[in-house]
C-alpha positions as CSV (number, residue, x, y, z in Angstrom):
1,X,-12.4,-23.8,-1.5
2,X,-9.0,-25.2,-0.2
3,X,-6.6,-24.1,-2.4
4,X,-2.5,-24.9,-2.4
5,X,-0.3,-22.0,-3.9
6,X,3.1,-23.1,-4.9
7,X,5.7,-20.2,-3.9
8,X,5.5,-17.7,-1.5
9,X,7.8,-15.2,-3.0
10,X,5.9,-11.7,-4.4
11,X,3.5,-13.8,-6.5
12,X,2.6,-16.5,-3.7
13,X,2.1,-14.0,-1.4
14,X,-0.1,-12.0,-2.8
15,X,-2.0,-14.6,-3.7
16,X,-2.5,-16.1,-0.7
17,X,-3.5,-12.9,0.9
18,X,-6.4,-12.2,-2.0
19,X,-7.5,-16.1,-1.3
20,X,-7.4,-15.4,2.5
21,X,-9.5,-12.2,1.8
22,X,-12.1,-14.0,0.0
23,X,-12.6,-16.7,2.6
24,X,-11.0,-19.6,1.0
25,X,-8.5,-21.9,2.7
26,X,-5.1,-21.3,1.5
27,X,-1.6,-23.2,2.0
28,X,1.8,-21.9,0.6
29,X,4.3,-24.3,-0.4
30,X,7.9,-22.4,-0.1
31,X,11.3,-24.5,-0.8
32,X,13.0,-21.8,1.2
33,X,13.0,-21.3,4.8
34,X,11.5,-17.5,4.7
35,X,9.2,-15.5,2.2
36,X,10.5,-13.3,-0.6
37,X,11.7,-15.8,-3.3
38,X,14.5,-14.9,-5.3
39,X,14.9,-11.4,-3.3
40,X,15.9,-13.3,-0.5
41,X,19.3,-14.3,-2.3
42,X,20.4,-12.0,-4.8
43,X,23.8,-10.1,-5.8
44,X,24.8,-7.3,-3.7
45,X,24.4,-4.1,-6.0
46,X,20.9,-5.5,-6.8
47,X,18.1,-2.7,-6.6
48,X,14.9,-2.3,-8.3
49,X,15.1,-1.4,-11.8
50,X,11.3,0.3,-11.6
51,X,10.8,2.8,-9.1
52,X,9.1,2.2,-5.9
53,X,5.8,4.0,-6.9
54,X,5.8,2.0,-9.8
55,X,6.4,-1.1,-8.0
56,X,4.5,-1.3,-4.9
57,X,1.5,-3.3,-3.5
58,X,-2.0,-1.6,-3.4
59,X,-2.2,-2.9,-0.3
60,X,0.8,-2.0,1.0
61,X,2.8,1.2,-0.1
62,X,6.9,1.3,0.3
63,X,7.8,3.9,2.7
64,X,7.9,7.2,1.7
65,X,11.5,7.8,3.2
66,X,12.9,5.2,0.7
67,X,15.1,5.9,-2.2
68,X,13.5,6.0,-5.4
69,X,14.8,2.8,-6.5
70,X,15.1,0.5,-3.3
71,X,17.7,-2.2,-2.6
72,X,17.5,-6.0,-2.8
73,X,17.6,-6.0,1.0
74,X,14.8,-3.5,1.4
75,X,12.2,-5.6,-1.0
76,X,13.6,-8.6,0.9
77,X,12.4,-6.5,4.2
78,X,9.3,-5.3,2.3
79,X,8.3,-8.8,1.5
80,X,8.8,-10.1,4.9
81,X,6.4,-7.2,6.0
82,X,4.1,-8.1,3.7
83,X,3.7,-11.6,5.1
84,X,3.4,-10.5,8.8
85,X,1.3,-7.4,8.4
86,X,-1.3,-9.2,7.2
87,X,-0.9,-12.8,8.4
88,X,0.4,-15.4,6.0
89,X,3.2,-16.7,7.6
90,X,1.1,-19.5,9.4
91,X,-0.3,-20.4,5.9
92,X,3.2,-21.4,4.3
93,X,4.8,-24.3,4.7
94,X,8.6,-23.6,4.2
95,X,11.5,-25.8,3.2
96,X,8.8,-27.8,0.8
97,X,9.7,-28.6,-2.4
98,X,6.8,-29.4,-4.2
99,X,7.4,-32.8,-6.4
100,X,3.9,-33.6,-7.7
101,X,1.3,-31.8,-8.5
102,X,-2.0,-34.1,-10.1
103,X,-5.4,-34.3,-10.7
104,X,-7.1,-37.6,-10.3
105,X,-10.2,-36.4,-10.2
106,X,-9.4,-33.8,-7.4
107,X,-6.2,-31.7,-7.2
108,X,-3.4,-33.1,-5.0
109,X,0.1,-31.7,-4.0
110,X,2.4,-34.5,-3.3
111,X,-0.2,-36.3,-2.3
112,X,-2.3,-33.7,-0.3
113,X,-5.8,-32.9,-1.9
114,X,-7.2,-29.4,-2.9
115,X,-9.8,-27.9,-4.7
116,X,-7.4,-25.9,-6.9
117,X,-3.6,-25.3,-7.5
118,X,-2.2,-21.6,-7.8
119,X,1.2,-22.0,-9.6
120,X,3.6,-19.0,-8.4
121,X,7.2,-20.1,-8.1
122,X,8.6,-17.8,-10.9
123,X,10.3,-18.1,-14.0
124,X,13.7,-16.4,-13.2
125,X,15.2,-19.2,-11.7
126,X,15.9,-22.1,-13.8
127,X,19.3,-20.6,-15.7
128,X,19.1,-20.3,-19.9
129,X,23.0,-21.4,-20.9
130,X,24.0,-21.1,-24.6
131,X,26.0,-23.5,-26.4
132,X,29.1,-23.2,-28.7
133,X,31.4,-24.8,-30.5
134,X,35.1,-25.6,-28.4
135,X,35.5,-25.3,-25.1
136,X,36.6,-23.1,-22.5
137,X,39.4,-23.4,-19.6
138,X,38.7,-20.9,-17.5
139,X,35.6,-20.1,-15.1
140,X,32.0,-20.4,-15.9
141,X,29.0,-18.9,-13.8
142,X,25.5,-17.9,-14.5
143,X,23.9,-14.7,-13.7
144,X,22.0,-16.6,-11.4
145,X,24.7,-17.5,-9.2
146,X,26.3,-14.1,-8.9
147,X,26.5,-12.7,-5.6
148,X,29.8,-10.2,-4.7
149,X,32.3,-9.0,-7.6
150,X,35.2,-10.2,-5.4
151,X,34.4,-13.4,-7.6
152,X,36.0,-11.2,-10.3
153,X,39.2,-10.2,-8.6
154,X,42.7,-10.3,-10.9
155,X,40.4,-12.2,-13.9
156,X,40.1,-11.2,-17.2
157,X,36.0,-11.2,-17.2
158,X,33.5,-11.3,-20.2
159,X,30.0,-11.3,-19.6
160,X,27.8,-12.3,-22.4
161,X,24.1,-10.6,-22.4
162,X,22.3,-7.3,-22.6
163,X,19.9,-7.4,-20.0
164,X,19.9,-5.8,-17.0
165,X,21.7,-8.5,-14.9
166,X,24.6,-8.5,-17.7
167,X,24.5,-4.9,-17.3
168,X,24.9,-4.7,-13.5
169,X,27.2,-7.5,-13.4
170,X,29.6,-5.9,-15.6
171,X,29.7,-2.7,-14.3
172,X,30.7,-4.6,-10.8
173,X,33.2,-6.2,-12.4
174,X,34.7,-3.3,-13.8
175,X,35.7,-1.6,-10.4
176,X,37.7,-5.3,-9.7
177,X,38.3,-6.8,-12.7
178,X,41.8,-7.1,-14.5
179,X,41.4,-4.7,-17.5
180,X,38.3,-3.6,-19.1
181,X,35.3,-6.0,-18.8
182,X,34.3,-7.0,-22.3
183,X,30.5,-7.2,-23.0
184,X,29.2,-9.4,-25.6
185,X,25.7,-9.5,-27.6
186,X,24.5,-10.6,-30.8
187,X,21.7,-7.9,-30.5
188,X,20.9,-4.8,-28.6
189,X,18.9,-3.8,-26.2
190,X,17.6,0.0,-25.5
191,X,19.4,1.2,-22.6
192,X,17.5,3.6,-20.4
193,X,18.6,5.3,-17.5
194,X,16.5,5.5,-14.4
195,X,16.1,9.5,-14.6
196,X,14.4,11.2,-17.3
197,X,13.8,15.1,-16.3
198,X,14.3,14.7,-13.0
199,X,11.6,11.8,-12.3
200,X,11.8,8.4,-12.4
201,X,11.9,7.4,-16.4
202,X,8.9,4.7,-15.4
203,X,6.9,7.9,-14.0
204,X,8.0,9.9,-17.4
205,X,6.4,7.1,-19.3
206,X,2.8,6.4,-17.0
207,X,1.9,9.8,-18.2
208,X,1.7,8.4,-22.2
209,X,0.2,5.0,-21.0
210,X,-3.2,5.9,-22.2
211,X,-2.2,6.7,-25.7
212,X,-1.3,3.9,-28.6
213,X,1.4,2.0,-27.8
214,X,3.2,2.5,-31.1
215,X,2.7,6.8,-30.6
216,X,4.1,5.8,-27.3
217,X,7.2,4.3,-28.6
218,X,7.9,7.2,-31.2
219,X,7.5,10.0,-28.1
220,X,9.6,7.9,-25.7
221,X,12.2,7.0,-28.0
222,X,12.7,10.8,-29.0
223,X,12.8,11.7,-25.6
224,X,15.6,8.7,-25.2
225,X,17.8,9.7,-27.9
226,X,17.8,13.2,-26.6
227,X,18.9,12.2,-23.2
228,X,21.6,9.4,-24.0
229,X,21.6,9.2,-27.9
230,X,21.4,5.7,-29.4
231,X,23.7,2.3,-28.2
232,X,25.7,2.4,-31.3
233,X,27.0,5.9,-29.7
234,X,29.0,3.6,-27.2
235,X,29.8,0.8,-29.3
236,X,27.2,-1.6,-28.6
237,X,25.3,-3.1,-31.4
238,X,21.7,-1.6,-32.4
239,X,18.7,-2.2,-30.8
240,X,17.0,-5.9,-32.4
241,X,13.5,-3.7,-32.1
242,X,11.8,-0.9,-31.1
243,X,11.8,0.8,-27.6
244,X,8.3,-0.6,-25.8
245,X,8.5,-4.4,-28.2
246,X,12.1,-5.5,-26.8
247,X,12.4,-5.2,-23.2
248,X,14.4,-2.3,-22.8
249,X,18.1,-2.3,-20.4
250,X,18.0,0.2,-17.3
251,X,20.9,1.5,-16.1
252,X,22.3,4.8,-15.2
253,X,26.0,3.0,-14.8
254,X,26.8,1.2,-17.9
255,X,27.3,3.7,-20.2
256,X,29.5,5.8,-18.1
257,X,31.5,2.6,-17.8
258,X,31.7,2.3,-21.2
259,X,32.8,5.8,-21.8
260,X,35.6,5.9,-19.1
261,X,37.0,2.4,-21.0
262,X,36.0,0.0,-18.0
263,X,33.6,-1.7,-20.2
264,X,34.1,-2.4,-23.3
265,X,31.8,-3.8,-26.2
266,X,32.0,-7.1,-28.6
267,X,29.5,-8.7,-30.4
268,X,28.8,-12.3,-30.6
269,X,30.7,-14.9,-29.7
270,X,31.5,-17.7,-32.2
271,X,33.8,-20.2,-30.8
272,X,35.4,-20.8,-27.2
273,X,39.1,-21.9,-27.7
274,X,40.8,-23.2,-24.1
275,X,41.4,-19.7,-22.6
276,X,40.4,-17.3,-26.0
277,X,36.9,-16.5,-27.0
278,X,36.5,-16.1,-30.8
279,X,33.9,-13.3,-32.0
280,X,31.8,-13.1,-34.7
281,X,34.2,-9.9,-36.0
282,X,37.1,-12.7,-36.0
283,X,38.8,-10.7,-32.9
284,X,40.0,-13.0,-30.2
285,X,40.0,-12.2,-27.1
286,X,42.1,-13.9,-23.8
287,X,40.0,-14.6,-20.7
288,X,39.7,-16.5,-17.4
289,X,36.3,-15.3,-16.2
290,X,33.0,-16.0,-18.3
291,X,29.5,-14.6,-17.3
292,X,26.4,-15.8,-18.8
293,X,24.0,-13.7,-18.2
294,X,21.2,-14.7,-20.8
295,X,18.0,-15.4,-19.0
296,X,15.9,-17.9,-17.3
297,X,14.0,-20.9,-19.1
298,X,10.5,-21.2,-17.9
299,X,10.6,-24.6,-15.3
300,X,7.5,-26.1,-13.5
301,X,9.3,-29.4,-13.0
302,X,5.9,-30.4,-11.2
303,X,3.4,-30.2,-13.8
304,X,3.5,-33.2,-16.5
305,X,3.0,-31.9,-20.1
306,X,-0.7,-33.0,-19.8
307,X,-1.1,-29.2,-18.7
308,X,2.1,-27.5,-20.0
309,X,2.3,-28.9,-23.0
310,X,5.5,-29.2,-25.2
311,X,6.7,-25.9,-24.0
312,X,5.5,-24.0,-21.1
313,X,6.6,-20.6,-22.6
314,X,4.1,-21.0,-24.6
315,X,1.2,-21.9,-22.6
316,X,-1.9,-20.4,-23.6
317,X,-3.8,-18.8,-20.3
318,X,-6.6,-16.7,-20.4
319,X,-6.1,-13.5,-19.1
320,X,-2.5,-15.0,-18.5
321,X,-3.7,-16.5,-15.4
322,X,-6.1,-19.3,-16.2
323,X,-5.4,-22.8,-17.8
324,X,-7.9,-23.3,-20.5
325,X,-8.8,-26.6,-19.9
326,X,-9.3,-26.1,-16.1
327,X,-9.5,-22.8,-14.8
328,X,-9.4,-24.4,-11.1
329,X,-5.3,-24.5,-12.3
330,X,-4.3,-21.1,-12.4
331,X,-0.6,-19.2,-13.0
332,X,0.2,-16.1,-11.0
333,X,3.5,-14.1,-12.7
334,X,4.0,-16.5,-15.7
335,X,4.5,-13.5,-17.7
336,X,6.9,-10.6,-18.6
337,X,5.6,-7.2,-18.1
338,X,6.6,-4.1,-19.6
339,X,7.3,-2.4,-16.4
340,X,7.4,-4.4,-12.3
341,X,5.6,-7.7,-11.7
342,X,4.6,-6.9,-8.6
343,X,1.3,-4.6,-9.1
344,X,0.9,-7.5,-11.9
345,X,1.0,-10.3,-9.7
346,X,-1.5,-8.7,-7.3
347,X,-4.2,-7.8,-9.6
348,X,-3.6,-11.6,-10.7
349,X,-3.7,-13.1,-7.3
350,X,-7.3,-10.8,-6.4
351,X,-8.5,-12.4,-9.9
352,X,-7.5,-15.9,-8.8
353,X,-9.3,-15.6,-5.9
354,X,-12.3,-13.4,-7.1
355,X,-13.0,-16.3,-9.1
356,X,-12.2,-19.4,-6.7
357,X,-14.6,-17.3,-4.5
358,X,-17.2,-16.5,-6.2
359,X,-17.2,-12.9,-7.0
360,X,-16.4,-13.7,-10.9
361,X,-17.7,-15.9,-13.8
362,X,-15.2,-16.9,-16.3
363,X,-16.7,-16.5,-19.9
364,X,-17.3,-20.1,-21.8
365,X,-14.4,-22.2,-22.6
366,X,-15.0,-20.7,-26.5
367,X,-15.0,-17.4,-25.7
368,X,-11.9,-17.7,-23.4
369,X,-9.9,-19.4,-26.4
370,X,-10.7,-16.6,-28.9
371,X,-9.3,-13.6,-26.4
372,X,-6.2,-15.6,-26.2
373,X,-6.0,-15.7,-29.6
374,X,-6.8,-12.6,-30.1
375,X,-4.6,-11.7,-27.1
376,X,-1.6,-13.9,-28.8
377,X,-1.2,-12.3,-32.2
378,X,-1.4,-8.6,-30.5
379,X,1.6,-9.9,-28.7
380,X,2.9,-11.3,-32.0
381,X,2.7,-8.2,-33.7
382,X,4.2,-5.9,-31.1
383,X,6.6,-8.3,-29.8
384,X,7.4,-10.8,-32.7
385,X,7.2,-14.5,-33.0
386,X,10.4,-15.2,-31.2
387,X,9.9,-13.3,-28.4
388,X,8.1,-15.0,-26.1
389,X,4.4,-13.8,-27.3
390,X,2.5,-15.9,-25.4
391,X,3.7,-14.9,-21.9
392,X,4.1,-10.4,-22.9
393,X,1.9,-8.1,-21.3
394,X,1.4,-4.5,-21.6
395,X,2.0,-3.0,-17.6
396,X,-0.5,-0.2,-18.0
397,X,-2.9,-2.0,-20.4
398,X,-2.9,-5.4,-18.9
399,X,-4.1,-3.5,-15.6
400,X,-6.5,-1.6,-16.8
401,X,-8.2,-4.8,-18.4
402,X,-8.3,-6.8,-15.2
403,X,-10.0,-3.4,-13.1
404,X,-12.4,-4.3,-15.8
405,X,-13.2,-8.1,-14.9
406,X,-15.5,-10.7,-15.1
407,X,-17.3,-9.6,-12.4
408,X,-21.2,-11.3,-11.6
């Protein structure tokens, strides 16, 4: 089998490795001039928001000398590592921005043919912007474009979201900022620090992973309230679900931001006015610096909807790796996991290639439509209709049922 993987970020390479391991021919297709993907160019108070034992490879274990929770640069480094120790640089072929990706009868990649296509080049990159009425005067950025809060310097700065990215970015701006940093959201998130009796709150939680998931939320989100009470405590607006259905906020800093005043909540905007934002309160606030740190769309600008469909959110995959109509198309980290993608995307990348190699059968194209529906309105009941079912996993469960498999 010669198969083309498209990204060699944490995704790619894994992937490329599991492929190499099973004795098919694989080629990487990176835009970038190095591995790592996105960790290769992020904001400078980025680190892990899952601890390292919760987020490393099988096959390669962070050093034990690192922090808990690991800087952007060291996964950069770790990534880099990765692709050296065990080879794959010589299979990627960086600065290549993959245009075209068809089947005619075969696979081809701009042109180039294959027996199958591995799509891994991410979903957090293609920026989410929100639209209101009015317009604004000052400065707009995306979370995505955010690297050093000397951007933030003598500006009056709101940031708009309440994910972990808003979170971070605001408490940045805070320490350079003129005045408090407002913090807007419609909604709340959970916010949960990275401690939890002295371990790493993702540790805390592995130990319930093997019991109900809804007994799991009612024992974590005791534990929660008992350590940091509930966001309402520090003005920010409830929770839209429960603790384990929306993804949850972690951060140690935020809240003692917003208790010192350096931070300080609104809800929803309404209207932008020239230099004033209006809020859905009917306060109106002055500002020159606007944030918007509310997500990523999902972009695979090289796919026609002949295999995406009208929305590639909502993309139906077996096993949330394989397309249904051709399993020789597969997706590696098209999802959102309840705790790192990076164990994820390596049990994904081994099942890519224990199938493409022969190690696997897939069930029949029936059966494989029924456990994503089944699969589908799990999600929907945990997770709700409008919150991106089709692409939620479980991080405990979902690895537990691929050690399972298909296997012959």
């Amino acid at each position: 089998m010669r198969v083309a993987v498209i990204g060699a970020g944490a995704a790619g390479l894994t992937t490329v490795k599991a492929l190499l391991d099973a004795g098919c021919d694989s080629v990487a297709y990176e835009r970038r001039d190095r591995p790592g993907g996105l960790w290769t160019d992020t904001y400078d108070s980025l680190h892990l928001n899952t601890s390292k034992g919760r987020t490393e490879f099988a096959g390669l274990p962070m050093p034990a000398d690192w922090p808990d929770y690991p800087s952007a640069t060291l996964v950069a480094g770790y990534l880099a590592d990765y692709a050296d120790r065990f080879g794959l640089v010589r299979h990627i072929r960086f600065g290549h921005e993959v245009e075209r990706v068809e089947r005619a009868p075969g696979w081809t990649v701009d042109g180039e043919p294959y027996d199958a296509v591995v799509v891994a080049n991410g979903h957090n990159w293609s920026p989410r912007r929100p639209e209101y009425p009015g317009t604004f005067d000052g400065i707009q950025m995306h979370a995505h474009d955010y690297r050093s809060a000397d951007v933030f310097r003598e500006h009056r700065v709101l940031v708009v979201g309440m994910g972990n990215s808003a979170m971070d970015i605001a408490v940045d701006a805070s320490h350079t900022a003129d005045g408090p940093v407002l913090l807007s959201a419609r909604h709340g998130v959970h916010i949960v620090p990275k401690y939890l009796f002295g371990r790493p709150t993702d540790a805390t939680g592995a130990a319930l992973a093997r019991l109900p998931w809804r007994l799991r939320q009612r024992i974590a989100e005791t534990m929660l309230r008992l350590a940091v009470g509930t966001p309402q405590r520090y003005g920010l607006p409830a929770p839209a679900g429960g603790l384990l259905q929306n993804h949850p906020t972690i951060s140690d800093t935020i809240l003692h931001r917003l208790t010192h005043g350096e931070v300080s909540a609104r809800p929803g905007i309404t209207r932008l006015d020239g230099k004033h934002v209006e809020f859905t309160d009917g306060s109106r606030e002055a500002v020159d610096l606007i944030v918007w740190a509310t997500g990523y769309r999902v972009h695979i600008p090289f796919l026609s909807a002949r295999w995406l469909g009208e929305d590639p959110e909502r993309l139906p995959l077996y096993r949330h790796v394989f397309h249904l109509d051709d399993p020789t198309l597969a997706f590696v980290g098209l999802m959102q996991s309840t705790g790192s993608a990076f164990p994820v995307v390596e049990a994904q990348g081994r099942l890519v290639a224990a199938y493409l190699g022969k190690e696997v059968d897939l069930p029949s194209p029936a059966d494989r439509k029924r456990a994503v529906d089944c699969d589908l309105r799990a999600a929907v009941d945990r997770w709700g209709v409008h919150a991106r079912p089709h692409l939620r996993i479980d991080f405990d469960q979902y690895l537990s049922d691929l050690s399972r498999g298909d296997r012959k």
